[in-house]
N, C-alpha and C positions, 0 to 999 in steps of 0.2 A: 548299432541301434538305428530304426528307421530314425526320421525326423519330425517333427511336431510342426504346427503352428506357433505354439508358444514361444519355441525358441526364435523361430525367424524374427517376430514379435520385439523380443529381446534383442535381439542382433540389431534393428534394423534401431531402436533410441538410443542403442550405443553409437551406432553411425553418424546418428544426427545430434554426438554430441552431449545428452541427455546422462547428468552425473549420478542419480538418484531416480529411484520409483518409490515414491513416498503410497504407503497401502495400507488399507485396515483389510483383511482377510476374508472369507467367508468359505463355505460350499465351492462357490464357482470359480476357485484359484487353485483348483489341484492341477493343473497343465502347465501355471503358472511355476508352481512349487517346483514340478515333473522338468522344467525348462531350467531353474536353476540350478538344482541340484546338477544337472547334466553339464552344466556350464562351469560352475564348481569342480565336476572331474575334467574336464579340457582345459581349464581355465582361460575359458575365451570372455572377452572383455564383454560385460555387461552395467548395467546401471547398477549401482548399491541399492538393494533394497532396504528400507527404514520403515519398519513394523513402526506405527502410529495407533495409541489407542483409542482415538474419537479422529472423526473427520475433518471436524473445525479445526483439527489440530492440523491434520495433515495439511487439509487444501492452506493454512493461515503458512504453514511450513515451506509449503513451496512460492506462495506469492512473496517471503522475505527472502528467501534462495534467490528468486529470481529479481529483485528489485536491487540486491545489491551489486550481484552478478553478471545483470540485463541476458541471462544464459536461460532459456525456455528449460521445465521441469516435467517430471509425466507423474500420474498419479493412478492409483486402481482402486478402490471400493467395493463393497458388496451389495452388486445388485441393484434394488430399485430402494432399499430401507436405509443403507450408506449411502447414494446417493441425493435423497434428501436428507441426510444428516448433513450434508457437504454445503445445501444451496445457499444458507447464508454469508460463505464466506468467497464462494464465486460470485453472488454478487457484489460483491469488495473488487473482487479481481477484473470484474467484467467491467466495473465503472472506472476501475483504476488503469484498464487496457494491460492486466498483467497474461502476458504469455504462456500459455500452460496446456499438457494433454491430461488432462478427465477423462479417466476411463472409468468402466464401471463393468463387472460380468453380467451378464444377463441369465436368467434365471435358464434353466434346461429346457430346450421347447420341445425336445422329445419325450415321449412317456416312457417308452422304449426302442431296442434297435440300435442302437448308436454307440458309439466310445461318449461318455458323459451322459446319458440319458438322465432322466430325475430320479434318484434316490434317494431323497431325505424328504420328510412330509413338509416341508415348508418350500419345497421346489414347484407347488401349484399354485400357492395363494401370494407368493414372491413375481408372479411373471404380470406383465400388462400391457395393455394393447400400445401404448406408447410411453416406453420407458422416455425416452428422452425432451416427452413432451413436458415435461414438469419446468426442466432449464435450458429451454430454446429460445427463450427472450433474453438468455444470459450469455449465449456463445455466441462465435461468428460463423459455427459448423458443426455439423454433429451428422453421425452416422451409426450404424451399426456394422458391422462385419461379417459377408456373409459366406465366406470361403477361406479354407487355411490359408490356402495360397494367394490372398490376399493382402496378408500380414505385413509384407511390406510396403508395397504401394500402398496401403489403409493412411500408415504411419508416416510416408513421405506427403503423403496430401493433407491428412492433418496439421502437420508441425508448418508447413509452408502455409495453411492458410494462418495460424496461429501467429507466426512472427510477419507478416505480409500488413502494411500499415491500413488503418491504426492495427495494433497487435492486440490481441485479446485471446478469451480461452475458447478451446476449442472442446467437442466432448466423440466421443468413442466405446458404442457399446459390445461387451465382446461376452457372445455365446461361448458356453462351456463346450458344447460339441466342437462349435468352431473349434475352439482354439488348442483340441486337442485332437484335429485332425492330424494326420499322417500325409505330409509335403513330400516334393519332391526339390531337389534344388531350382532356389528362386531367382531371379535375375532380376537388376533393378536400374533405372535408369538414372536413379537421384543425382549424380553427378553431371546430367545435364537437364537439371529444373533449377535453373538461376532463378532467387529470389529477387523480385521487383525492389530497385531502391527507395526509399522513404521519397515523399515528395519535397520538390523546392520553390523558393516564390516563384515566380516570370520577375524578368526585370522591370516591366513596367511598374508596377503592385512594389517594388522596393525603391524606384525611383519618386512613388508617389508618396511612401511613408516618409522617405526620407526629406521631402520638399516640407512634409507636414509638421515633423520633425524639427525642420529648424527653422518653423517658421513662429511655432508654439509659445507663446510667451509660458503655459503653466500647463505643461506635459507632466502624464506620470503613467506608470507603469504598475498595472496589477499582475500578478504570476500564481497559476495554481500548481499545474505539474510540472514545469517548468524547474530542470535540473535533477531533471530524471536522468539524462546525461550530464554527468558532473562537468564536462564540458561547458554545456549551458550557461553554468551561474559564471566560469570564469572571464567569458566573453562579455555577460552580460553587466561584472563589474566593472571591465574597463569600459564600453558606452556609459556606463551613469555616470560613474565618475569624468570622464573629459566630458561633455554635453549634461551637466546636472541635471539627469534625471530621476528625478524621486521613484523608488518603487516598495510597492507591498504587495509582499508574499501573504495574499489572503487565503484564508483555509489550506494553505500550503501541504502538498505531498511532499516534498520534496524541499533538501535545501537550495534555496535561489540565490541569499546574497548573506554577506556576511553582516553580522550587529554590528559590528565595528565599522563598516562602511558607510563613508558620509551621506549614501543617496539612499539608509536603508531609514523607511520611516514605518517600522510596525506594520502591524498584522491588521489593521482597520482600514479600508479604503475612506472613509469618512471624511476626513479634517484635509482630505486634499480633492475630493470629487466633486464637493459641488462649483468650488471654482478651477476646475482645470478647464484649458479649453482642448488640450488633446487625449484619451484614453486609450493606450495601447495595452490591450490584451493579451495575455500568453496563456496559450490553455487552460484555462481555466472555464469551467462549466457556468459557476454563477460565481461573476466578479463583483456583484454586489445585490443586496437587496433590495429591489425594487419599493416596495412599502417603506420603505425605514429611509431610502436616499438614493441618490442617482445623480450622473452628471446632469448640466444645464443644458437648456435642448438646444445650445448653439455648438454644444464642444462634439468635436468630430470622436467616434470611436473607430477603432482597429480591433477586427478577431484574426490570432491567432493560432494556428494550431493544424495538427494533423487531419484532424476532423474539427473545422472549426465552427459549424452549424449544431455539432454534439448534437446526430442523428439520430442515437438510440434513445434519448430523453422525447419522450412524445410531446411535449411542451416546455419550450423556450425562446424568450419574446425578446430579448435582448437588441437593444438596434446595432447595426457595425454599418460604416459608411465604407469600411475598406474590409474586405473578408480575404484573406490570404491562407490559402492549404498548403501549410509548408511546417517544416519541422521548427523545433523553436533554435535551434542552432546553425540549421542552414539561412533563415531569417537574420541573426544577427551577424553571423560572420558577410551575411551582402551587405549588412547597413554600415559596418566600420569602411568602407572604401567609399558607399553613395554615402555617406557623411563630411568625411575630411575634405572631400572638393565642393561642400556649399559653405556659405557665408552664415554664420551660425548668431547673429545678432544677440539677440536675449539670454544667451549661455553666462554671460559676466554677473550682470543683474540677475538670476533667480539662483544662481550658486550662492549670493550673498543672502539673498531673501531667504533660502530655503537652509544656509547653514543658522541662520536666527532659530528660523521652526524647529531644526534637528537637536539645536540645544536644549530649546524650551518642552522638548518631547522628551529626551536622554533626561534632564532636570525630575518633569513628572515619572520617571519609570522610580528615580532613584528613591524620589519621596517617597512612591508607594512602598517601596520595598522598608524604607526605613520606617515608617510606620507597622507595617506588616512584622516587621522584628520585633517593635515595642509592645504589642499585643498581647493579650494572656492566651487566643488560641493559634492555630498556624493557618493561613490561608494561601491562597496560590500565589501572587506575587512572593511569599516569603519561601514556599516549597521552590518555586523556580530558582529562587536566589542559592539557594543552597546547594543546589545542584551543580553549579555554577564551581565548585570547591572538588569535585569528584568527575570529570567529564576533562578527556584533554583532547589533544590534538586526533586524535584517532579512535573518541571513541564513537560510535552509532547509537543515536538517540532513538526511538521509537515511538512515535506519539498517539494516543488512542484517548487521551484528555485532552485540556488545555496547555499542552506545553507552549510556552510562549520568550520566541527568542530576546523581545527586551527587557526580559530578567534574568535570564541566562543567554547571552550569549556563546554563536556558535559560527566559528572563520572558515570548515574544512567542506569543502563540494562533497558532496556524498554522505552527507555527517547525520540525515536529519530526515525521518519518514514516517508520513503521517496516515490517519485513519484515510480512506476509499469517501468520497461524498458521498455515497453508498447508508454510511452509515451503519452498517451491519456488524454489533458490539460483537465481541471477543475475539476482534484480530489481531491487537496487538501483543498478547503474549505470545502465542502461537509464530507469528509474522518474527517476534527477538529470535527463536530460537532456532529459524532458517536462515535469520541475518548471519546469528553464531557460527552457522556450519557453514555458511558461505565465509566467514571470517575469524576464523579461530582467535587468531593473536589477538584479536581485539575487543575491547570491552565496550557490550551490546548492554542499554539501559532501556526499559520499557516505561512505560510514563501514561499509569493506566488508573480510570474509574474504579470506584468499587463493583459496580454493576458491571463493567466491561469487564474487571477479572474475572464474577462469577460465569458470565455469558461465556468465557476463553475453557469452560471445563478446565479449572487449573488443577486438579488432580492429574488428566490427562497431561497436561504442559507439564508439572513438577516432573510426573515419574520419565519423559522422555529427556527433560532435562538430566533427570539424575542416570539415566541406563546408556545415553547415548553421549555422555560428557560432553552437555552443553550448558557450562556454567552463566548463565545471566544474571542482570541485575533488574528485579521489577518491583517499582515503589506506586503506592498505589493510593491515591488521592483521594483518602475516605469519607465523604460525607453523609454516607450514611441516609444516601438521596437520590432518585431519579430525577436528577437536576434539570433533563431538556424535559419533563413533563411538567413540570414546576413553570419553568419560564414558559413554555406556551402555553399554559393557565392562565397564568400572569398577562404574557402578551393580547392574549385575548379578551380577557376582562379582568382587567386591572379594578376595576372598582366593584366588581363582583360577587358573590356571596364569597363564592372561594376565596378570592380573595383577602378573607377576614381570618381566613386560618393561613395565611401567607403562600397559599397553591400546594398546598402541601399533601390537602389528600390523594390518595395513589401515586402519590410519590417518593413519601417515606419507604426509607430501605435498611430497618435493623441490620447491620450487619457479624457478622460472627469473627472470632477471633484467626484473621488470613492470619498471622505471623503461625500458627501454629500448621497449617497446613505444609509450610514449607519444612519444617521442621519435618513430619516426617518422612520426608524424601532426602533426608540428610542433608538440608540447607540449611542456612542462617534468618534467625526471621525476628525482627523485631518491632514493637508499636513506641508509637512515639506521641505526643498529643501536646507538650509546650514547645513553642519555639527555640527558648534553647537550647536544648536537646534535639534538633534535627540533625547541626551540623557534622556531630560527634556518630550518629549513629548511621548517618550514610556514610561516611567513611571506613568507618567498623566494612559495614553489607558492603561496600567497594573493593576493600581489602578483601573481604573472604571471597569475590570476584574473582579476582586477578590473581588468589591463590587454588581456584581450581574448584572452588565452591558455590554452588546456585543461591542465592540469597534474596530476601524481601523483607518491605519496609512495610509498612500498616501506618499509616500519616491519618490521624485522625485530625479532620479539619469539617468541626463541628459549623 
């Protein structure tokens, strides 16, 4: 048989590694189809294809693949109507710097004449003058393809700009004609295009943090993505701990520090910011709210990060007296050596000052939660607590609500992944079920809104669940509310008309009975609504987990 584009295509993301082509279908995948089948009789190593039946699903699919993985994924869609099904969850990806190839077919540009020309009546009003203008403010590169013999260089320039710091998605549109041209053997140079390494401070810029460092009587440490390399958090327990320094993992992607660890003080930068007089930053986009609080305008701030200006945000005012472009691990592994040779004064005194605070914070969590137990309904402190009972050393947690580690505590680097500041609901069910296939053995729990399941198309998510044996756990914190409409009601005009009906209009969200959706996809599904009753039936949905069964919880928390 002559040879395709399609196949080179294929050839060329198994080369670079690429373990899966997560796809919803259409018209412009018959070269695709025509490439595997072929690849099937040779059995020459290609990507796994993963039939997805919504996009959110997919693209949610590959950003958890890859965030457990840190292994770039490739994706294909149909056309211009699947790729904006997709945008919302590239925006996830794109703020979250996740690595990925977006592809998309491009509708038939011939009318006739060609191998693919347009045959089906939706191949005219599917084409447009710039497909990829819709998600150009979302990637770091996008192209179209305009020769078979292209197919591989296409694919070694995209995935290079994709993992190439910061990492982000990339996009790739590919004509049906293209890619069902007829090639000749390709030749590729990719074995000599080294990837540029991540950036590192200068020593000066680590000499200067470090002086500032241990000069700080009331230093702390905020972290957003930070322990995206599980690396990260491990380095960055031992500095808190010898040099006590407090930190919080604010709006956290990612796990940074353990509960258990004496320098971890919750998720609020609050109760330590306005009197610190040092702020070291780690990637983190907005380390606090300007309106609501800020440090005092003597305390010195530190940004850090790979892109630590966060470029792509058209506004952000944040001040930083020391700006360092450097990874968050190549930053801390300089500071353990510029640390241990200065004279570190105030280390003795704010370990004792700050294990008082750490008590009297560990104290309030403990209240709330016992309060939260004694209650006739269930609320979040008491939902976190419970979970606490079903989560061990290995499992992944997924957060797309308020999951909050000082009610459950969690010790394991890599253990803990949260929503994109992005903001763009229904990734985290989607997002468990790529953790799942990137980690079999392990049990993957999602930790979602009612509104963010509905947004997740969980029909979609159950039936891939249920065809592609990927048993998860997703309990789903019902209130029955678009909660962030409500408080920015509220924040706005607190004494407001609205406010007499508690910001509740357009924001009430009946919802329907989830337990039963899972049901039909042969999972386990149950509603829960008194506190007693949570402990016993997450355990149940845990068990039918870890016996091979997709299962959810319906938490009505009125």
């Amino acid at each position: 048989m002559t040879r395709i584009a399609a196949e080179e295509y294929l050839d060329a993301l198994a080369a670079h590694g690429i373990d899966h082509l997560f796809v919803n279908p259409g018209t412009d995948f018959a070269p695709i189809v025509e490439a595997y089948a072929r690849a099937a009789r040779t059995n020459r190593p290609v990507p796994k294809p993963m039939v997805i039946p919504h996009e959110n699903c997919a693209v949610g699919m590959a950003h958890g693949y890859t965030m457990v993985t840190r292994k770039a994924q490739a994706l294909m869609l149909h056309t211009n109507v699947g790729t904006a099904n997709a945008i919302n969850m590239l925006i996830d990806a794109s703020r979250d710097r996740i690595p990925m190839l977006l592809t998309s077919g491009r509708t038939p540009f011939t009318e006739s004449g060609a191998e693919g020309s347009r045959s089906a009546y939706i191949h005219w009003a599917q084409e447009m003058y710039d497909q990829a203008g819709m998600l150009r403010e979302m990637v770091k590169w996008d192209y179209e393809m305009k020769r078979g013999d292209q197919a591989g260089t296409v694919v070694d320039r995209a995935l290079e700009m994709a993992n190439a710091s910061p990492q982000g998605p990339v996009y790739l549109s590919l004509p049906r004609e293209v890619l069902g041209e007829t090639i000749g053997t390709a030749e590729s140079n990719r074995g000599h295009r080294a990837r540029p390494r991540p950036p590192e401070a200068a020593s000066r810029d680590i000499d200067q943090l470090a002086a500032w460092i241990a000069a700080a009587r009331n230093p702390m440490i905020i972290t957003g993505m930070l322990g995206r390399d599980p690396q990260d958090s491990v380095v960055l327990a031992r500095l808190a701990e010898r040099y006590a320094l407090p930190v919080v993992p604010f709006n956290t992607r990612y796990f940074a520090l353990s509960t258990n660890h004496p320098m971890f003080f919750g998720s609020a930068p609050g109760p330590l910011l306005k009197d610190a007089d040092l702020v070291i930053v780690f990637e983190t986009d907005v380390p606090w709210i300007p309106n609501k609080e800020a440090p005092g305008p003597n305390a010195k701030v530190v940004q850090i990060g790979e892109d630590p200006l966060h470029t792509r945000l058209p506004m952000r005012g944040f001040p930083s007296d020391l700006t360092i472009t450097a990874t968050c691990l190549s930053v801390l592994e300089a500071l353990e050596p510029a640390l241990a040779g200065r004279s570190t004064h105030h280390v003795d005194e704010r370990r004792m000052r700050l294990t008082g605070l750490s008590g009297s914070l560990r104290k309030t969590w403990r209240e709330e939660v016992e309060r939260a137990g004694n209650a006739n309904t269930i609320s979040l402190p008491w939902l976190n607590h419970c979970l606490r009972d079903i989560i061990d050393a290995d499992s992944i947690v997924i957060s797309e609500y308020s999951f909050r580690q000082e009610y459950c505590p969690l010790d394991t680097p890599g253990s803990l992944f949260g929503i994109s500041s992005a903001g763009g609901l229904g990734w985290g069910f989607p997002a468990s079920l790529g953790a799942k296939l990137a980690s079999p053995e392990k049990m993957v729990l999602s930790v979602l809104g009612d509104g963010a399941y509905m947004f997740a198309n969980p029909t979609a998510c159950h039936y891939v669940a249920q065809m592609q044996n990927l048993p998860v756990l997703t309990v789903i914190y019902n209130n029955a509310l678009y909660g962030a409409v409500r408080r920015a009601t509220l924040d706005m005009y607190a004494t407001g008309v609205a406010s007499e009906a508690d910001g509740r209009f357009l924001a009430d969200l009946p919802a329907p009975a989830f337990e039963k959706i899972v049901a039909v996809h042969d999972g386990h599904g149950e509603r829960v609504e008194r506190p007693a009753d949570l402990p016993a039936a997450l355990k149940r949905a845990a068990n039918a987990v870890r016996g091979g069964q997709q299962a959810l919880v319906n938490v009505i928390c009125p």
